[in-house]
C-alpha positions in Angstrom: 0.7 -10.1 -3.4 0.7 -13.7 -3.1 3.9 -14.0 -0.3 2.9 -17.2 1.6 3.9 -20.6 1.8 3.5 -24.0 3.2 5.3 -25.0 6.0 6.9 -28.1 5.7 6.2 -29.8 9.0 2.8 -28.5 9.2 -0.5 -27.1 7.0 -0.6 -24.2 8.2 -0.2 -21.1 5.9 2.4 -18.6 6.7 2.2 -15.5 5.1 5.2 -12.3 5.0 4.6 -9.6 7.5 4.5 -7.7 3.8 1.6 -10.0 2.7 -0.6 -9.2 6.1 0.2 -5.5 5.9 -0.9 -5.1 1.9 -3.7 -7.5 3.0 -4.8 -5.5 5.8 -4.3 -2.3 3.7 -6.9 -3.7 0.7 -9.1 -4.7 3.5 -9.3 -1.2 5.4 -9.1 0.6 1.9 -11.4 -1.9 0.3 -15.5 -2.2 0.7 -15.2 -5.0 3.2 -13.1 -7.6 5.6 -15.2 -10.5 4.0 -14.5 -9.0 0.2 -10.7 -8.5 0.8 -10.7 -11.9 2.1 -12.1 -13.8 -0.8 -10.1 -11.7 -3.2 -6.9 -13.0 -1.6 -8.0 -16.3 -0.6 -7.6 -16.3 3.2 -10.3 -16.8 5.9 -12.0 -14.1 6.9 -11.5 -14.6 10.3 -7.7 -14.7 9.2 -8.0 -11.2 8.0 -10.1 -9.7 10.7 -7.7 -10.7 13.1 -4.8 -8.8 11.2 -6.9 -5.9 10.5 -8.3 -6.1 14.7 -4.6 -6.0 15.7 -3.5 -3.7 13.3 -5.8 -1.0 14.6 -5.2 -2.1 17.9 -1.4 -0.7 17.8 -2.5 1.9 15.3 -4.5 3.4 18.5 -1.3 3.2 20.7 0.7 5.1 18.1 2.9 1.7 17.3 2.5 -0.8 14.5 2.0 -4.9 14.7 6.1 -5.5 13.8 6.5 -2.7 16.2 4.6 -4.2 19.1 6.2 -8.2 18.4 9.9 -6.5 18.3 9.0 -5.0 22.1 7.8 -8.1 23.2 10.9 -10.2 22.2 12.9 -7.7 23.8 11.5 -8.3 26.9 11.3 -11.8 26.7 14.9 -11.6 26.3 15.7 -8.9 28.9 13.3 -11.5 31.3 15.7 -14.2 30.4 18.8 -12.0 31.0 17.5 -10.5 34.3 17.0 -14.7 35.6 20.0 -15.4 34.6 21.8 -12.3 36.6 19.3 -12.8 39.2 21.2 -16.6 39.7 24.7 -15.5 39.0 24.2 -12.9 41.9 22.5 -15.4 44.0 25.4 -18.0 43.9 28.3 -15.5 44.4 26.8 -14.2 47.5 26.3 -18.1 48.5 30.0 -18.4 47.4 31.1 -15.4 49.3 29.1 -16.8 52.6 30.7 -20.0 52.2 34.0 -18.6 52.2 33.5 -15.9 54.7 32.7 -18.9 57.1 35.8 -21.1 56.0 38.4 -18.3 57.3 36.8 -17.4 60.6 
């Protein structure tokens, strides 16, 4: 279970949505947050947080992956609708423009 890795540009660890669910699993499973932790060698507060969201979206019936797939989606749909939202706005412009050129 040892799926993270360094990222070049920073020192952060960044660890496989695998690692954090098997992580998260050992930790609910296991005696404690703080004994799951030093086991794997991550912060505890690293694992609470993974374990705090993970019951989070376990309570709304959805998982963590689940929940981050939804919000991209509408991130993107956001993005789309802005860009409609101009498109629209400049063809009735357009039309306006060329409504008042004939008459």
């Amino acid at each position: 279970m040892s799926q993270k890795h360094k990222s070049q540009n920073h020192m952060k660890a960044v660890y496989t949505p695998e690692y954090k669910a098997e992580a998260v699993k050992l930790a609910i499973e296991g005696a404690s947050i703080a004994e799951a932790a030093r086991n794997l060698g991550i912060s505890e507060k690293t694992l609470y947080g993974w374990v705090s969201a993970e019951k989070k979206a376990g309570a709304a019936g959805t998982t963590v992956e689940a929940n981050k797939a939804v919000a991209s989606e509408l991130t993107r749909l956001r993005r789309e609708n802005a860009r409609l939202k101009q498109e629209r706005d400049f063809l009735l412009e357009a039309g306006a423009f060329f409504r008042s050129v004939r008459s």
